[in-house]
N, CA, C and O atoms as CSV, one atom per row, in Angstrom:
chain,resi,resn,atom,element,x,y,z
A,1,UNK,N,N,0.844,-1.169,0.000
A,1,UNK,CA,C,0.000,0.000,0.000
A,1,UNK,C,C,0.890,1.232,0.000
A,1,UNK,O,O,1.956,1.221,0.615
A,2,UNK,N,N,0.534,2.134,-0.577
A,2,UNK,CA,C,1.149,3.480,-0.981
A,2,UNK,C,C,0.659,4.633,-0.479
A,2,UNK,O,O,-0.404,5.047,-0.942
A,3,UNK,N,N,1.480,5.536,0.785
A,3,UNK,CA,C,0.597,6.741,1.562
A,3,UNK,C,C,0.539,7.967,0.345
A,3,UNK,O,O,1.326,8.565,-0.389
A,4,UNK,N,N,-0.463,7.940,0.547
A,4,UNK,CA,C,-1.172,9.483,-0.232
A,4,UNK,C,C,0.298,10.689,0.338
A,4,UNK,O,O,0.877,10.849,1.412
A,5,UNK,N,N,0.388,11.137,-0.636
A,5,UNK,CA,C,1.557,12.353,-0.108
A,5,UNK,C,C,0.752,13.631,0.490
A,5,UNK,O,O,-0.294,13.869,-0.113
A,6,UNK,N,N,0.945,14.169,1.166
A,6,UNK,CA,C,0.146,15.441,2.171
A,6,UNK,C,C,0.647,16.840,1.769
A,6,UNK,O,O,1.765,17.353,1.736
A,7,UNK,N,N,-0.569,17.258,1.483
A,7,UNK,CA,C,-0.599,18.134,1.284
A,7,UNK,C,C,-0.979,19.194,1.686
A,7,UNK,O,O,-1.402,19.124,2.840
A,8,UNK,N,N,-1.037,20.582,1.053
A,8,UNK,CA,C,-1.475,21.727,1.669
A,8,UNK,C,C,-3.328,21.656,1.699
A,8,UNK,O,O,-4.095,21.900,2.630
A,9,UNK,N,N,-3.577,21.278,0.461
A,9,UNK,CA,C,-5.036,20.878,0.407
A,9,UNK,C,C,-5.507,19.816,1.335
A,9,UNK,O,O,-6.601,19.853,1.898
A,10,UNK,N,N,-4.626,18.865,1.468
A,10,UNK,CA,C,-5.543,17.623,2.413
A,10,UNK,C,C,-5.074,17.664,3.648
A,10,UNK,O,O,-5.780,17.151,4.516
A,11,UNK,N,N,-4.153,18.099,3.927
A,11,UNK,CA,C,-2.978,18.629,5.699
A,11,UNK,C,C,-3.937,18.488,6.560
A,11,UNK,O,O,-4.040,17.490,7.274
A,12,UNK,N,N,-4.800,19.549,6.583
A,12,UNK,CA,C,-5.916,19.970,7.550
A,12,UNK,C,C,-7.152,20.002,7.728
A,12,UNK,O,O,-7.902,20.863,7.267
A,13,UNK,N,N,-7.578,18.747,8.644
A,13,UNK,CA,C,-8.781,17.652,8.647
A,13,UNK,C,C,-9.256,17.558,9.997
A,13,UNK,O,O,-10.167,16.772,10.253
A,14,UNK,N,N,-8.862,18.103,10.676
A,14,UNK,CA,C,-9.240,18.594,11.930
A,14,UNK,C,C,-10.396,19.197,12.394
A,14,UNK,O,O,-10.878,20.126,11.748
A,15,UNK,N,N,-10.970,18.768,13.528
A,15,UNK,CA,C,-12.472,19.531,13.793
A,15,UNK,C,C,-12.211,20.057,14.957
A,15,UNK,O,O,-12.979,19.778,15.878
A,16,UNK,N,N,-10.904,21.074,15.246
A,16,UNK,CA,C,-10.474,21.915,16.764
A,16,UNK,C,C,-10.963,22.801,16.764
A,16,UNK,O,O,-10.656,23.495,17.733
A,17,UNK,N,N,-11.613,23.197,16.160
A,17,UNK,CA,C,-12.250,24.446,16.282
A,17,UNK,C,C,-10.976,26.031,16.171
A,17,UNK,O,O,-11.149,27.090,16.773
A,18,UNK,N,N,-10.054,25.777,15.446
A,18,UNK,CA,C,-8.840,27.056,15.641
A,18,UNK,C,C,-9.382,28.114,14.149
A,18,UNK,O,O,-10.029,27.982,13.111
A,19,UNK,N,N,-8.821,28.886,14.696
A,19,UNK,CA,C,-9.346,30.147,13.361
A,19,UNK,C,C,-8.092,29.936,12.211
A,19,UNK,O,O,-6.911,30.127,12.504
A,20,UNK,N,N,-8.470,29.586,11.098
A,20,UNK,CA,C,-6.982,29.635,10.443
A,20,UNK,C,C,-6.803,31.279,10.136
A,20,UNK,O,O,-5.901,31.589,9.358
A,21,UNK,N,N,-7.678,32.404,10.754
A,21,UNK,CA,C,-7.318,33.316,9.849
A,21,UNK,C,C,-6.153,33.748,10.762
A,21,UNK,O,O,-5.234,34.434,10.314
A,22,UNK,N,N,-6.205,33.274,12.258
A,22,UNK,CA,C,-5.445,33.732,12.944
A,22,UNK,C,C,-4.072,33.849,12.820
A,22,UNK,O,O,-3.564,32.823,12.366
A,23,UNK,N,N,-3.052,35.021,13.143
A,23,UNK,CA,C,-2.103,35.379,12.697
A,23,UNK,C,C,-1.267,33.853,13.438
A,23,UNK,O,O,-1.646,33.498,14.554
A,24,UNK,N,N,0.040,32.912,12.596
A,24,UNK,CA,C,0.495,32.118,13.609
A,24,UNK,C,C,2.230,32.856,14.121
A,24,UNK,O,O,2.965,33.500,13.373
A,25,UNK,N,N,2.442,32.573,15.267
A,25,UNK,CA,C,3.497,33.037,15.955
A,25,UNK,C,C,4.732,31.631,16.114
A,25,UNK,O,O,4.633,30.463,16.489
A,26,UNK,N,N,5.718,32.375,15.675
A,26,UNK,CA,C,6.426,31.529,15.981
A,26,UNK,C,C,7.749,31.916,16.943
A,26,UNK,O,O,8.455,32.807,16.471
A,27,UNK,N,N,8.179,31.349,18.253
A,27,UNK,CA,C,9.462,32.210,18.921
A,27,UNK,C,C,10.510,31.438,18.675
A,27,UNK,O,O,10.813,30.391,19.248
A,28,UNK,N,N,11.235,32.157,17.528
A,28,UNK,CA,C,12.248,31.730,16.786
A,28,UNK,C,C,13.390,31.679,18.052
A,28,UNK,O,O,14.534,31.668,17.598
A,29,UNK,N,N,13.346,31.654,19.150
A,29,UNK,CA,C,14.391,32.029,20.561
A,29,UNK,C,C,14.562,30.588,21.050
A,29,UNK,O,O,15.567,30.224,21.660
A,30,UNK,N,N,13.454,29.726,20.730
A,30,UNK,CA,C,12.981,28.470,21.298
A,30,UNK,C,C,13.992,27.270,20.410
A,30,UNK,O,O,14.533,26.361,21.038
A,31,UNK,N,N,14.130,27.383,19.148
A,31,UNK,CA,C,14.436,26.757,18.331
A,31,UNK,C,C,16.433,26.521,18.188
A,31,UNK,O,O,17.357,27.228,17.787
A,32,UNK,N,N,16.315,25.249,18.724
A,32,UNK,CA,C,17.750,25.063,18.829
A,32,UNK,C,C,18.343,25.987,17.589
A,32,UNK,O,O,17.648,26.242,16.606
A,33,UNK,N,N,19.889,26.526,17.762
A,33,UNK,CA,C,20.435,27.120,16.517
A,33,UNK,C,C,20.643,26.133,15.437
A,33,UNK,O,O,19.868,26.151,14.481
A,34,UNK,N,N,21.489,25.379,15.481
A,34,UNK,CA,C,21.756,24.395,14.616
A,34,UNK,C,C,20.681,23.931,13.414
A,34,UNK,O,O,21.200,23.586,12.352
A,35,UNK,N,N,19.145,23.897,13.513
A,35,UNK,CA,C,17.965,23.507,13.097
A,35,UNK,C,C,17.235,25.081,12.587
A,35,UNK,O,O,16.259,25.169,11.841
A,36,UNK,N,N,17.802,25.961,13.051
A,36,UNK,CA,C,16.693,27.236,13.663
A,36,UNK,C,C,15.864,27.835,11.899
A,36,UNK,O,O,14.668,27.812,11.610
A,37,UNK,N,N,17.012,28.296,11.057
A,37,UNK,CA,C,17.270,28.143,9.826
A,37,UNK,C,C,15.756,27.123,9.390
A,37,UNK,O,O,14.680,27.617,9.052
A,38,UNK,N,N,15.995,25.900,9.492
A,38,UNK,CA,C,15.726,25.106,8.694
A,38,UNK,C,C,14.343,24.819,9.293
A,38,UNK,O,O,13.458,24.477,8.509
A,39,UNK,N,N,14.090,24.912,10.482
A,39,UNK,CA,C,12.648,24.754,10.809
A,39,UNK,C,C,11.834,26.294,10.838
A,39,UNK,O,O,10.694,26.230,11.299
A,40,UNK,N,N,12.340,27.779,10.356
A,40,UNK,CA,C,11.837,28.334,10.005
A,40,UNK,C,C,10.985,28.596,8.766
A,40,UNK,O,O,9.825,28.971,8.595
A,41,UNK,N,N,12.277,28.166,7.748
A,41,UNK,CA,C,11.511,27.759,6.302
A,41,UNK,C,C,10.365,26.996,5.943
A,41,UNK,O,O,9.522,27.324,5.108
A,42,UNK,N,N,10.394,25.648,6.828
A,42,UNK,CA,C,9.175,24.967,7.258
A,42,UNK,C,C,8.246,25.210,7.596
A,42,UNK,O,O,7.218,24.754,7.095
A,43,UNK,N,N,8.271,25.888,8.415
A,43,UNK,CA,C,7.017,27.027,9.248
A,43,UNK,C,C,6.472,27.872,7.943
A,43,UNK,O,O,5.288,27.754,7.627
A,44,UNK,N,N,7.251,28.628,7.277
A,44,UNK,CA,C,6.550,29.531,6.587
A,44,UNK,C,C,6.331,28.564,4.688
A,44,UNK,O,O,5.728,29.141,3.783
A,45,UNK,N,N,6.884,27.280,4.510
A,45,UNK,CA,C,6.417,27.022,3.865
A,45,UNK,C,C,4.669,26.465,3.641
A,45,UNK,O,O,3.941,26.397,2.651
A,46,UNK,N,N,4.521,26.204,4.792
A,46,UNK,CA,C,3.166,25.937,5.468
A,46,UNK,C,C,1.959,26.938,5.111
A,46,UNK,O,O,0.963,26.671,4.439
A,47,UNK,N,N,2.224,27.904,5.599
A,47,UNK,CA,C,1.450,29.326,5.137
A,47,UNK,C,C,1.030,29.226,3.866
A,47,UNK,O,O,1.776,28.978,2.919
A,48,UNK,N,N,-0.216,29.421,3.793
A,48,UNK,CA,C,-1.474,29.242,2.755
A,48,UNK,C,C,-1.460,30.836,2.211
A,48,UNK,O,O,-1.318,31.823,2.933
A,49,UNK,N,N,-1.636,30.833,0.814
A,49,UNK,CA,C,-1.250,32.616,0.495
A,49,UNK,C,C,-2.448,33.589,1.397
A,49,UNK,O,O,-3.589,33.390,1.816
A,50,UNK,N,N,-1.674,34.490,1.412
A,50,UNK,CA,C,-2.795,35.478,1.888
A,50,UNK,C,C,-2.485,35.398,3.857
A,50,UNK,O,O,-2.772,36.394,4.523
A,51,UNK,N,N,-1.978,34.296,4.459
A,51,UNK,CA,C,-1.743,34.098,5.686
A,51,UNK,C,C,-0.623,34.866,6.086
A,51,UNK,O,O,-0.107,35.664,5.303
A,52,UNK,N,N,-0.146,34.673,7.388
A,52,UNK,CA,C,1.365,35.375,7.834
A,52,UNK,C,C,1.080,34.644,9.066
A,52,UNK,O,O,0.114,34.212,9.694
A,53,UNK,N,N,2.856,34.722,9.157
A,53,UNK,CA,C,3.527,34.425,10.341
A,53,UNK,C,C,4.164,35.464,11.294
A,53,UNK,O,O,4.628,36.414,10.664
A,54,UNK,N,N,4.334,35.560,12.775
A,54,UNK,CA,C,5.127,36.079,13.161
A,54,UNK,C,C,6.137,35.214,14.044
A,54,UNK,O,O,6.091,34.485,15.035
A,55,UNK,N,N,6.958,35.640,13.249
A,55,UNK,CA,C,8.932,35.641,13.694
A,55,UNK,C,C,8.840,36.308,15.051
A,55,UNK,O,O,8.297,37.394,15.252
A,56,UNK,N,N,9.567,35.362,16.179
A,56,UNK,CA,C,10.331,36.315,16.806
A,56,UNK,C,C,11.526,36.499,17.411
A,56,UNK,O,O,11.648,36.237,18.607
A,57,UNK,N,N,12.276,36.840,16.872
A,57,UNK,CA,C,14.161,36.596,16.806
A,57,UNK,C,C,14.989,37.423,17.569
A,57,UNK,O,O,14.952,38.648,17.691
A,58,UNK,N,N,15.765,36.572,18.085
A,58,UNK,CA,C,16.677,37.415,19.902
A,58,UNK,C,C,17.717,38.698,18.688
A,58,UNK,O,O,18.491,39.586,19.045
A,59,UNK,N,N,17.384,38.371,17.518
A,59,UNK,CA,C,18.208,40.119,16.797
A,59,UNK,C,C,17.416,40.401,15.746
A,59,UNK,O,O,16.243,40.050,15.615
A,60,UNK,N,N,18.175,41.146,14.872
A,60,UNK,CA,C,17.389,41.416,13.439
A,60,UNK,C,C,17.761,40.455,12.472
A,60,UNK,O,O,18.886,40.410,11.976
A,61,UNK,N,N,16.620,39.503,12.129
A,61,UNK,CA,C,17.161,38.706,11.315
A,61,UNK,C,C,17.812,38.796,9.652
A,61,UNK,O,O,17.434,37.964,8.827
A,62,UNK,N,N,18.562,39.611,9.366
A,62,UNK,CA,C,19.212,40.009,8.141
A,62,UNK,C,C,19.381,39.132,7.541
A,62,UNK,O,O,18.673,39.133,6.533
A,63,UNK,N,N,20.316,37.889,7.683
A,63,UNK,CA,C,20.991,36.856,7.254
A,63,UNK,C,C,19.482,35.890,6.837
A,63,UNK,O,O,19.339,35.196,5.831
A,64,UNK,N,N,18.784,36.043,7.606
A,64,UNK,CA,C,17.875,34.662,7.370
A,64,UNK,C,C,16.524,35.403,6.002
A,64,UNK,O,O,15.818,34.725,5.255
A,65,UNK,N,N,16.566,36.640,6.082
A,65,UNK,CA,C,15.817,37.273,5.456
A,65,UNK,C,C,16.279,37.298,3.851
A,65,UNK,O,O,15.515,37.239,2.887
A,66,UNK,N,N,17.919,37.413,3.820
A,66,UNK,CA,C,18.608,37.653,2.549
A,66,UNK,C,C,18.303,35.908,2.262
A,66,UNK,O,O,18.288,35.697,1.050
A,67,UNK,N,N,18.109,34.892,2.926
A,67,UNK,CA,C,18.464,33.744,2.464
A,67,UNK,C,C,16.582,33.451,1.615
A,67,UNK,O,O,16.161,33.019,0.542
A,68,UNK,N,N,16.197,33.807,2.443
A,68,UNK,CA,C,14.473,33.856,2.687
A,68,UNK,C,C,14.170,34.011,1.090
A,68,UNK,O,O,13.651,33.079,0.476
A,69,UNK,N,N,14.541,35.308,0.414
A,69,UNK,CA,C,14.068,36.219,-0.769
A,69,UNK,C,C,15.611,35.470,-1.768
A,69,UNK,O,O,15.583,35.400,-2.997
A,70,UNK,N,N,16.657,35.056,-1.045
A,70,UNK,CA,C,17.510,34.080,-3.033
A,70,UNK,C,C,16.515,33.010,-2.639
A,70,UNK,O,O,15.744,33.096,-3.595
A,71,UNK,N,N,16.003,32.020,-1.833
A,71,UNK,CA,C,15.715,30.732,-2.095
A,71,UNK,C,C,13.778,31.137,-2.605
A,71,UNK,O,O,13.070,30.160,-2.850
A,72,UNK,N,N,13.263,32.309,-2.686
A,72,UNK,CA,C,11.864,32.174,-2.286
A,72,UNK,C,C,11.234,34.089,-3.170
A,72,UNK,O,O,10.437,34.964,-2.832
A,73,UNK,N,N,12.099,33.897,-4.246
A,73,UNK,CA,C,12.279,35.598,-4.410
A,73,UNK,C,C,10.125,35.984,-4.636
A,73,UNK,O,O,9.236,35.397,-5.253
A,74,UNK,N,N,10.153,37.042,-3.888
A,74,UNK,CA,C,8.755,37.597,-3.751
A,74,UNK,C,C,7.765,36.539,-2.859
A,74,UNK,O,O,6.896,37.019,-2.131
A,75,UNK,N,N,7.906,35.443,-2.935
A,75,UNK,CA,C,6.872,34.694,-1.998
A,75,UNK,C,C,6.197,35.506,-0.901
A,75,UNK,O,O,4.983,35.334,-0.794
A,76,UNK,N,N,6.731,36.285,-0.144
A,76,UNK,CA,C,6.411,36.848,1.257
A,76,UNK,C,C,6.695,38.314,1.046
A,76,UNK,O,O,7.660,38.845,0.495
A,77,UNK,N,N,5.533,38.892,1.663
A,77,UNK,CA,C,5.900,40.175,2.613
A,77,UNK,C,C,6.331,40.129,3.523
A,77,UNK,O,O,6.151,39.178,4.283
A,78,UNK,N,N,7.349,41.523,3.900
A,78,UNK,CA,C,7.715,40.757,5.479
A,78,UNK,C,C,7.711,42.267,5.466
A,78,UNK,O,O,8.176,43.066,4.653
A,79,UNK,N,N,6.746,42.504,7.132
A,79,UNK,CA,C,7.081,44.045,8.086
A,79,UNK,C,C,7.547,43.485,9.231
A,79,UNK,O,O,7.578,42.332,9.662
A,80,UNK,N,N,7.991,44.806,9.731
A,80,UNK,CA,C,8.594,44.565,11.002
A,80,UNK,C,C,7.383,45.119,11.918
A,80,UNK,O,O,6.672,46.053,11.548
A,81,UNK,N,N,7.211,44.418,13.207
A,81,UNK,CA,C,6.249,44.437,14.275
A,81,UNK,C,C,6.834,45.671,15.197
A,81,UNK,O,O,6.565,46.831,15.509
A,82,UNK,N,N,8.190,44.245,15.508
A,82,UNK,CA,C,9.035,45.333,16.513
A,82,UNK,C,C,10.171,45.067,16.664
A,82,UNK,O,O,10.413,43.861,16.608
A,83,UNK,N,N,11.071,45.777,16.853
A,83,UNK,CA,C,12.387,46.371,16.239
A,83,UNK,C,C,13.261,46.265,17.550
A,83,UNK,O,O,13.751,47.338,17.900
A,84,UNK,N,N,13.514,45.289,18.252
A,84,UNK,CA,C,14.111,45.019,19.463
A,84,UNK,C,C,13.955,46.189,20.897
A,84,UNK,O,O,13.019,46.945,21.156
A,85,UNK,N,N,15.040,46.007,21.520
A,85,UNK,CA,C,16.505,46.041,21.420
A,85,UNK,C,C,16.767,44.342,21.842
A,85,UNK,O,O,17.792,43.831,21.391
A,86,UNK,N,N,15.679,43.336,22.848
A,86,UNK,CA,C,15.978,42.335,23.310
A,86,UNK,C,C,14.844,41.077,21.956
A,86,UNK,O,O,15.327,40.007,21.586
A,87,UNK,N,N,13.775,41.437,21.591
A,87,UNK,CA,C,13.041,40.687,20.284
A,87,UNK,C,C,12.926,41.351,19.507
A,87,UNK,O,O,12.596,42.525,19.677
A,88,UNK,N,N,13.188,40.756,18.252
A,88,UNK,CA,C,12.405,41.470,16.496
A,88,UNK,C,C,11.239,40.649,16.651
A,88,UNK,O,O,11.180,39.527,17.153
A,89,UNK,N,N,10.279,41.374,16.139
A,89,UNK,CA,C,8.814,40.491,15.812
A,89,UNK,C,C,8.391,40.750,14.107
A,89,UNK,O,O,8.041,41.761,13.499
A,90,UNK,N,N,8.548,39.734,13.807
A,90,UNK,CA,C,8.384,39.871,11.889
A,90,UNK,C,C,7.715,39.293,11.225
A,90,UNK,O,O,7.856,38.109,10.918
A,91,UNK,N,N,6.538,40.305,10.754
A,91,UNK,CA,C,5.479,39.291,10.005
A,91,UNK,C,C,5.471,38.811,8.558
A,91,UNK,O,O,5.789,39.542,7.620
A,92,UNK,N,N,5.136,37.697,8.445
A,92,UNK,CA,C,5.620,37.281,7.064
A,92,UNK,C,C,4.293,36.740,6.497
A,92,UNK,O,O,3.594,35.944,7.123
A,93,UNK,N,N,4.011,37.182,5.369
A,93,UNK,CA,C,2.596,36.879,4.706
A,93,UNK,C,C,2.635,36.709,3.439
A,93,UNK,O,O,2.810,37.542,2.549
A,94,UNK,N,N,2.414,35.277,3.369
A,94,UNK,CA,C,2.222,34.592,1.686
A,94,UNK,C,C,1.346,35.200,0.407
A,94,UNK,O,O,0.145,35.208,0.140
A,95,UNK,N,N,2.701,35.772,-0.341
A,95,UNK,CA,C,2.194,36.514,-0.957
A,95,UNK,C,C,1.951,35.601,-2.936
A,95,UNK,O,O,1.215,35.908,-3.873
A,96,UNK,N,N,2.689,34.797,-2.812
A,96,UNK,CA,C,2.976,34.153,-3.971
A,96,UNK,C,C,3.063,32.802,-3.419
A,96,UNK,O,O,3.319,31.849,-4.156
């Protein structure tokens, strides 16, 4: 037998009662370094267009942002929430 591959269309089958319009948060502070990168991309590959995420990163994430727009050019808007000095909060919303 052969598993159906999962998708964005069939993912979510759930009867929890959660709002998908709701903004999702993620505290990028939590996320071992080593992985941090790589389970961010994940997170926001998830995002259904028109949705957003919020980032929230112990600096300004420059590096992950420049990587964000070569691997993903235009996919996302991204504003800034809030601008440290101790969290950035960064919303990212599927734009493509």
């Amino acid at each position: 037998m052969t598993a159906e591959p999962i998708t964005l269309t069939t993912a979510h089958t759930c009867n929890c009662n959660h709002d998908d319009a709701e903004t999702i948060v993620l505290d990028g502070r939590t996320i071992p370094h080593a992985v941090r990168h790589a389970a961010i991309f994940g997170a926001l590959e998830s995002i259904q267009l028109g949705f957003s995420l919020d980032l929230i990163a112990p600096h300004d994430p420059l590096p992950l942002l420049a990587q964000l727009e070569k691997a993903r050019p235009g996919a996302f808007t991204v504003s800034y929430v809030e601008r440290g000095p101790e969290a950035w909060r960064i919303r990212f919303t599927r734009a493509a």
